[in-house]
DSSP file (Angstrom, degrees, kcal/mol; ACC not computed):
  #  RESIDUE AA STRUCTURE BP1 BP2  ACC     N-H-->O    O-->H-N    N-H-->O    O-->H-N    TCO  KAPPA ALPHA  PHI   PSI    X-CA   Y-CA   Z-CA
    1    1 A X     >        0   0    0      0, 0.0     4,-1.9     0, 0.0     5,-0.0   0.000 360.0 360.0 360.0 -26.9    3.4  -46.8  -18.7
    2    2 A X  H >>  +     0   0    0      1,-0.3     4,-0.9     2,-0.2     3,-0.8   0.997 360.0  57.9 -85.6 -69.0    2.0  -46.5  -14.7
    3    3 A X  H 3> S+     0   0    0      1,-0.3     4,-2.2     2,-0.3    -1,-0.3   0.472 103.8  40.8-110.2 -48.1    4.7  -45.2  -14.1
    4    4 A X  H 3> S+     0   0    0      1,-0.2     4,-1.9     2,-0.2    -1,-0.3   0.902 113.4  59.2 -68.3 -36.0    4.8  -41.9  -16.6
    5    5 A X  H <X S+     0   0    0     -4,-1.9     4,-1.4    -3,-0.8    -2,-0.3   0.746 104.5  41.7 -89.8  16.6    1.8  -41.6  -15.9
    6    6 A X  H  X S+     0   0    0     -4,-0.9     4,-1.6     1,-0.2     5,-0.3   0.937 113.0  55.5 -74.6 -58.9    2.2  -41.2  -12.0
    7    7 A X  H  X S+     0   0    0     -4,-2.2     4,-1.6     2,-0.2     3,-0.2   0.788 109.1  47.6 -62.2 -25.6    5.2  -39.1  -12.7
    8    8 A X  H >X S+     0   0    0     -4,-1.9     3,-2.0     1,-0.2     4,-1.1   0.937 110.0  53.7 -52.7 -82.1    2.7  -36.7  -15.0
    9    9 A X  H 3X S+     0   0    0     -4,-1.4     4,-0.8     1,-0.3    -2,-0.2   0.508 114.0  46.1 -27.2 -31.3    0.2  -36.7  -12.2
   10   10 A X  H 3< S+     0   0    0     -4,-1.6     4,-0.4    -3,-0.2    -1,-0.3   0.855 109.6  43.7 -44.1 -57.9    3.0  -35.5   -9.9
   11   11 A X  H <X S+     0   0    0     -3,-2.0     4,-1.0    -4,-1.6    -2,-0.2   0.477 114.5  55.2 -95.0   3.5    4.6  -33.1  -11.4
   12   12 A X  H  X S+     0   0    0     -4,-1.1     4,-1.3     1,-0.2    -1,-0.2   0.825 108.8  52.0 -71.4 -32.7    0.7  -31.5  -12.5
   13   13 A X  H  X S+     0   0    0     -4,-0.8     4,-1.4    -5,-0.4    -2,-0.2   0.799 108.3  46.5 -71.4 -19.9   -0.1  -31.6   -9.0
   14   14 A X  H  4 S+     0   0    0     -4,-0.4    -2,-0.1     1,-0.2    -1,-0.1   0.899 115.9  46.6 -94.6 -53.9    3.1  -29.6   -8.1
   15   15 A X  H  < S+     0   0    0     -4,-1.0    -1,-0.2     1,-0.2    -2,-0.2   0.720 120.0  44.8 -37.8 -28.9    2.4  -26.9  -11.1
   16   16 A X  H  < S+     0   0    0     -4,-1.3    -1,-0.2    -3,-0.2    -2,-0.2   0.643  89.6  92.9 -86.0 -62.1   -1.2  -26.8   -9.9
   17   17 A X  S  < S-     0   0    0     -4,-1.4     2,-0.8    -5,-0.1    -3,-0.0  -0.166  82.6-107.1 -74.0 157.6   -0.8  -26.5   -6.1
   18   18 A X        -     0   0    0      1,-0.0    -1,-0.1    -2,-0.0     3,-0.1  -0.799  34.0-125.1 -94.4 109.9   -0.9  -22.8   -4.6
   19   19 A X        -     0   0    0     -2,-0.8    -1,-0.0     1,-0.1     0, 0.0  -0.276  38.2 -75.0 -58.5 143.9    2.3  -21.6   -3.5
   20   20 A X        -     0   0    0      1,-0.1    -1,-0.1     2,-0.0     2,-0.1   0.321  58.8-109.0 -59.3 149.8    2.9  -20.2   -0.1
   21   21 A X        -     0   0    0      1,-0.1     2,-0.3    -3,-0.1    -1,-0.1  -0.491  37.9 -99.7 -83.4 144.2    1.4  -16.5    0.4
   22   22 A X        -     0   0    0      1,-0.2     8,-0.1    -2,-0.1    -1,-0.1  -0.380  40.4 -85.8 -89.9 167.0    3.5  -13.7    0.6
   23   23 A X        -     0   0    0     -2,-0.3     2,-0.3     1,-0.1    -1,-0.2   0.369  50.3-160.5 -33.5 145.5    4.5  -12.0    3.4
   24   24 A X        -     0   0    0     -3,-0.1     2,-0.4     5,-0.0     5,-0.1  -0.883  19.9-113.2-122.3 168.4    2.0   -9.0    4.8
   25   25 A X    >   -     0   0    0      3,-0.4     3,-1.0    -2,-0.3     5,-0.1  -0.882  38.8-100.2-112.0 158.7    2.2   -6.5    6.7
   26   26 A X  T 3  S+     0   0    0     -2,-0.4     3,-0.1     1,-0.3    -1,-0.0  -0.343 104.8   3.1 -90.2 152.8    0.5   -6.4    9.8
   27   27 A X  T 3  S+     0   0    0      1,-0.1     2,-0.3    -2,-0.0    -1,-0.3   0.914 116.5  94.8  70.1  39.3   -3.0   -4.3    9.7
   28   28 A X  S <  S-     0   0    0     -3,-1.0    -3,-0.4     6,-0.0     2,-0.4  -0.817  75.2-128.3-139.6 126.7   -2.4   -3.8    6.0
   29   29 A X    >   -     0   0    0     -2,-0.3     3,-7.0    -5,-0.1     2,-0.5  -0.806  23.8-120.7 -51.0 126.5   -3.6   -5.7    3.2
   30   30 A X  T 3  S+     0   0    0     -2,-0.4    -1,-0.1     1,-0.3     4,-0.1   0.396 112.5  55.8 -73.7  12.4   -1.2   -6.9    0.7
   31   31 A X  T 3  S+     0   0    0     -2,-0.5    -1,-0.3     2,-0.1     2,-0.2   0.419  96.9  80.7 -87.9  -4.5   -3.4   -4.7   -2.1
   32   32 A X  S <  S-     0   0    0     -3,-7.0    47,-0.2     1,-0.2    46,-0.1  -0.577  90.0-100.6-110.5-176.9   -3.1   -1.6   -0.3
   33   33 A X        -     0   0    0     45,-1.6     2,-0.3    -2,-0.2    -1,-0.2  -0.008  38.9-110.7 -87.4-171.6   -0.4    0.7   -0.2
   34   34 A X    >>  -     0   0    0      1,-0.1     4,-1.9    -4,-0.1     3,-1.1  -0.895  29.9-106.7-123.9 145.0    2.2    0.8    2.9
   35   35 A X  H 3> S+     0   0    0     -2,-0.3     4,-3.3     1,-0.2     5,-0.4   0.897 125.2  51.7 -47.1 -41.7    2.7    3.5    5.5
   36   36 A X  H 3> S+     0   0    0      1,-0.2     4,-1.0     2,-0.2    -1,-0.2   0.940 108.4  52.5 -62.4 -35.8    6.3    4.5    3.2
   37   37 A X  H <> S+     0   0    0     -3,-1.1     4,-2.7     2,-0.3     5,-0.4   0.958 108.6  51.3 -64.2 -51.1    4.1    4.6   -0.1
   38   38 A X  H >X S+     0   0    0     -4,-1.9     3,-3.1     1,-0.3     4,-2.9   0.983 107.8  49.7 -40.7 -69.1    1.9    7.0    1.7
   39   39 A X  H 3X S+     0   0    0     -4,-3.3     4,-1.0     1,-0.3     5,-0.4   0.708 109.6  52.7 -63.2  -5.3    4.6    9.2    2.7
   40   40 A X  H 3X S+     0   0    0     -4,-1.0     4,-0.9    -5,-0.4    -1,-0.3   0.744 104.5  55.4-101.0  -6.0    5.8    9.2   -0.5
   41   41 A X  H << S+     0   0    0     -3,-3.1    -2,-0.2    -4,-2.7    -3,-0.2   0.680 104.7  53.2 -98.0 -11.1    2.7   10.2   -1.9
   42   42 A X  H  <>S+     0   0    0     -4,-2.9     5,-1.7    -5,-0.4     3,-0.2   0.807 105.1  50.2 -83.4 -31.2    2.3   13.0    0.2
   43   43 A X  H >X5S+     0   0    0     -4,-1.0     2,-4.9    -5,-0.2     3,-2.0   0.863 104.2  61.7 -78.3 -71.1    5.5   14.6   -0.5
   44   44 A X  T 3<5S+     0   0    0     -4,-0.9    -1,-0.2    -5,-0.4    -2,-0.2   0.748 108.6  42.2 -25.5  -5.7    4.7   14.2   -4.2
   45   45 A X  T 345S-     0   0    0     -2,-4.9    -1,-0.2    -3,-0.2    -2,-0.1   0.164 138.0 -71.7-126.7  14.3    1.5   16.5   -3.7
   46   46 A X  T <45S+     0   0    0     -3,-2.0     2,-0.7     1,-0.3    21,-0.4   0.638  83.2 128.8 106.3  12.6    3.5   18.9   -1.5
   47   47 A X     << +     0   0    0     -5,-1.7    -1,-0.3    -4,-0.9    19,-0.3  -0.870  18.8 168.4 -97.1 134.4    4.4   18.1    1.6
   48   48 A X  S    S+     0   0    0     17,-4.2     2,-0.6    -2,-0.7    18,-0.2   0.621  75.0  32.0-116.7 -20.7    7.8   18.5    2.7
   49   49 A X  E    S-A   65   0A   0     16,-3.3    16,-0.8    -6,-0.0    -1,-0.4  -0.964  79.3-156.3-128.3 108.0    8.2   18.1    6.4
   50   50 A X  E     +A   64   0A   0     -2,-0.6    14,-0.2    14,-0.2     3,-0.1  -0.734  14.5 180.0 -88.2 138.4    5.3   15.4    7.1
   51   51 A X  E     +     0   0A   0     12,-4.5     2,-0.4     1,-0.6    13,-0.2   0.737  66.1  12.4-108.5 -23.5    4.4   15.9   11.0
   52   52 A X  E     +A   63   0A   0     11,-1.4    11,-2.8     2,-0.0    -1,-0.6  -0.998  62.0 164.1-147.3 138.3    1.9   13.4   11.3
   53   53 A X  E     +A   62   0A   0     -2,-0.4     2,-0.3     9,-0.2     9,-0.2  -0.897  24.1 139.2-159.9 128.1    0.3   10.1    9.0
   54   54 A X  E     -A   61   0A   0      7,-2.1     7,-2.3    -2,-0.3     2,-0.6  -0.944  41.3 -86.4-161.2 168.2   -1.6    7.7   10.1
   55   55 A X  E     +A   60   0A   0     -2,-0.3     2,-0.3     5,-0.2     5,-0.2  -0.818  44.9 127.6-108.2 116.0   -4.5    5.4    9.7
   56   56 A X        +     0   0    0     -2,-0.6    -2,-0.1     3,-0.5     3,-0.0  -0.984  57.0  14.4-159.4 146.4   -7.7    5.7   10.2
   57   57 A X  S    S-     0   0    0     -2,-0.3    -1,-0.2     1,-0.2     3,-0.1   0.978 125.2 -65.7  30.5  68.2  -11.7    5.4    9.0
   58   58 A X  S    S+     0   0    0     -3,-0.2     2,-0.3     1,-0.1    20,-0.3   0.555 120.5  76.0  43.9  57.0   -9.9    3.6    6.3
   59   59 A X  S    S-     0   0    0     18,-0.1     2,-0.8    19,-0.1    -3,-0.5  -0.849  80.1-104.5-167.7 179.7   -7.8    5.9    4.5
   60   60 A X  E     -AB  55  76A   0     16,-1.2    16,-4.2    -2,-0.3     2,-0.5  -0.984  31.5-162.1-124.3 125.0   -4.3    7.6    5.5
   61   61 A X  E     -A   54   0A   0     -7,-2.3    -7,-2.1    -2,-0.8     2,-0.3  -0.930   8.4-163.5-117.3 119.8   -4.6   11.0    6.5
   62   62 A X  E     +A   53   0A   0     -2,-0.5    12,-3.6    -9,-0.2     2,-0.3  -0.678  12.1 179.4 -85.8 161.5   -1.4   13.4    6.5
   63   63 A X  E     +A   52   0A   0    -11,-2.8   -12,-4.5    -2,-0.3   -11,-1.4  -0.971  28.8 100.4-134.5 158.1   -0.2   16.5    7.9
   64   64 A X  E     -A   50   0A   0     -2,-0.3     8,-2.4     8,-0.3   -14,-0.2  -0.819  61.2 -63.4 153.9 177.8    2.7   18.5    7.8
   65   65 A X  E     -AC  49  71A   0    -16,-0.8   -17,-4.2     6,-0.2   -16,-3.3  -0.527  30.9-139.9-110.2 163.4    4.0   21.7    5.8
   66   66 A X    >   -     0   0    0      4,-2.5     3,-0.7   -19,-0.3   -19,-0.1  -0.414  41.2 -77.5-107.6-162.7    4.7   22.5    2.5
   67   67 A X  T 3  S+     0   0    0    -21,-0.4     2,-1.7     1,-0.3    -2,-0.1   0.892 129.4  45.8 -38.1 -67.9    7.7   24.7    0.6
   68   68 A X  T 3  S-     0   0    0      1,-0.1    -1,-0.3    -3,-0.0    -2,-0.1  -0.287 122.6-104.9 -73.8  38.6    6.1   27.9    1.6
   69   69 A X  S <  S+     0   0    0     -2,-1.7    -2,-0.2    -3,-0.7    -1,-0.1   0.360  71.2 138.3  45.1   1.5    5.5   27.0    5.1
   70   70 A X        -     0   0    0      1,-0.1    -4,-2.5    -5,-0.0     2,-0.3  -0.377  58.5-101.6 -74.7 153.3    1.5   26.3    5.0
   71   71 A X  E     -CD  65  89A   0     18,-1.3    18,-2.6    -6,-0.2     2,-0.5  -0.682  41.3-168.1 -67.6 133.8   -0.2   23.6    6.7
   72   72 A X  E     + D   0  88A   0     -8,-2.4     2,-0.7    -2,-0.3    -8,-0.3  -0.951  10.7 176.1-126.8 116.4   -1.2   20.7    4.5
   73   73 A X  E     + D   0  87A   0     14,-3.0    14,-2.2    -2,-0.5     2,-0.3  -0.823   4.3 177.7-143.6 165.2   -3.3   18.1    5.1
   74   74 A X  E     - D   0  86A   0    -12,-3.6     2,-0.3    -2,-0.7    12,-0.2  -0.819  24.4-140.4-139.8 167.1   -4.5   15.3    2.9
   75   75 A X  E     - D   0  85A   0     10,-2.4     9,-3.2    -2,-0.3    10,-0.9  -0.983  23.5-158.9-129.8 130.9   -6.5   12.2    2.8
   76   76 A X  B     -B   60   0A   0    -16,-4.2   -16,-1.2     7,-0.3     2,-0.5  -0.820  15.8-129.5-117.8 161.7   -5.1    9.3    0.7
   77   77 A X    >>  -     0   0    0     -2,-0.3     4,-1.5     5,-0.3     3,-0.6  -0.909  20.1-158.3-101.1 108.3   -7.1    6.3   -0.7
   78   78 A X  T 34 S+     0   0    0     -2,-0.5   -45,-1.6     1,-0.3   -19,-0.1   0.216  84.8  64.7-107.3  44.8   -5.4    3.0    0.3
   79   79 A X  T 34 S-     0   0    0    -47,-0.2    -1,-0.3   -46,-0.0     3,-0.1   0.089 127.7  -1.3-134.4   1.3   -6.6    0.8   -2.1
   80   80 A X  T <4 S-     0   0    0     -3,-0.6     2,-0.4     2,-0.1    -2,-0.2   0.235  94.2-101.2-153.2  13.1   -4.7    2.9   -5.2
   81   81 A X     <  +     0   0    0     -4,-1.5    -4,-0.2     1,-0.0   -40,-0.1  -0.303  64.9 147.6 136.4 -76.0   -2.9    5.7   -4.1
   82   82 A X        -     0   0    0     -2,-0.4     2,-0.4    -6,-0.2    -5,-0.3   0.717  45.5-131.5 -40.6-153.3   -5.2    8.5   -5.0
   83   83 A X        +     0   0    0     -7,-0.2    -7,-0.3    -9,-0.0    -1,-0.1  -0.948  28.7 175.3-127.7 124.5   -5.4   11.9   -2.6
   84   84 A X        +     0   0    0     -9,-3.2     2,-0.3     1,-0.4    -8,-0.1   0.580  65.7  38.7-108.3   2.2   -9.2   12.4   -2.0
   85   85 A X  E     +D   75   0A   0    -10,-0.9   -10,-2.4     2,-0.0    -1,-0.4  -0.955  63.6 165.1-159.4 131.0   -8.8   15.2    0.2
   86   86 A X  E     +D   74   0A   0     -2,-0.3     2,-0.4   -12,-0.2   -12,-0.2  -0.801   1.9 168.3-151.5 102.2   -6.4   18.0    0.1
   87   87 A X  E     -D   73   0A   0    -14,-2.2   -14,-3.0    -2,-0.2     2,-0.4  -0.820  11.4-171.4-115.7 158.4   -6.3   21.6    2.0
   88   88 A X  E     +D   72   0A   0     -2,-0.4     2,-0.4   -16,-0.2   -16,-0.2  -0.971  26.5 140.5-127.7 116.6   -3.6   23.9    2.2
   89   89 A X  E      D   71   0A   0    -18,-2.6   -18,-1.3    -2,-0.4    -2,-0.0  -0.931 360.0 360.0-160.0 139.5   -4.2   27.1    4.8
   90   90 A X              0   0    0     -2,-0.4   -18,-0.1   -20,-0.2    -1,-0.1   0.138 360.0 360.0 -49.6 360.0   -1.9   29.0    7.3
């Protein structure tokens, strides 16, 4: 009887216990999106040659042209995605 229950008690504690975190990337939090996601969410909204993305005062901002040669530049939200800032101009 000690003996099942030690072996319950084991095998709750291993079902229980928190398994090791996954990997992050550094300066990112593993809820926000990743420099590649970014760039992919800027060519989805029109960018086609990105010249510049980076991060900073918490958001990703690109630049770069679209189809029709215009300058584009955007502000992305990196806690879902969104674009919260978008101009287009020559």
């Amino acid at each position: 009887m000690r003996t099942t229950l030690a072996a319950a008690a084991l095998l709750t504690a291993f079902l229980v216990a928190p398994s090791s975190a996954p990997a992050q990337t550094v300066g990112v939090a593993p809820s926000e999106i990743t420099v590649d996601e970014a760039r992919d969410i800027a060519a989805m909204n029109g960018i086609v040659a990105v010249r510049k993305l980076e991060r900073y005062d918490g958001a990703w901002h690109a630049e770069g042209r679209d189809d029709a040669g215009r300058h584009v530049e955007m502000t992305i939200d990196p806690r879902d995605g969104r674009v919260t800032w978008l101009d287009r101009f020559d």
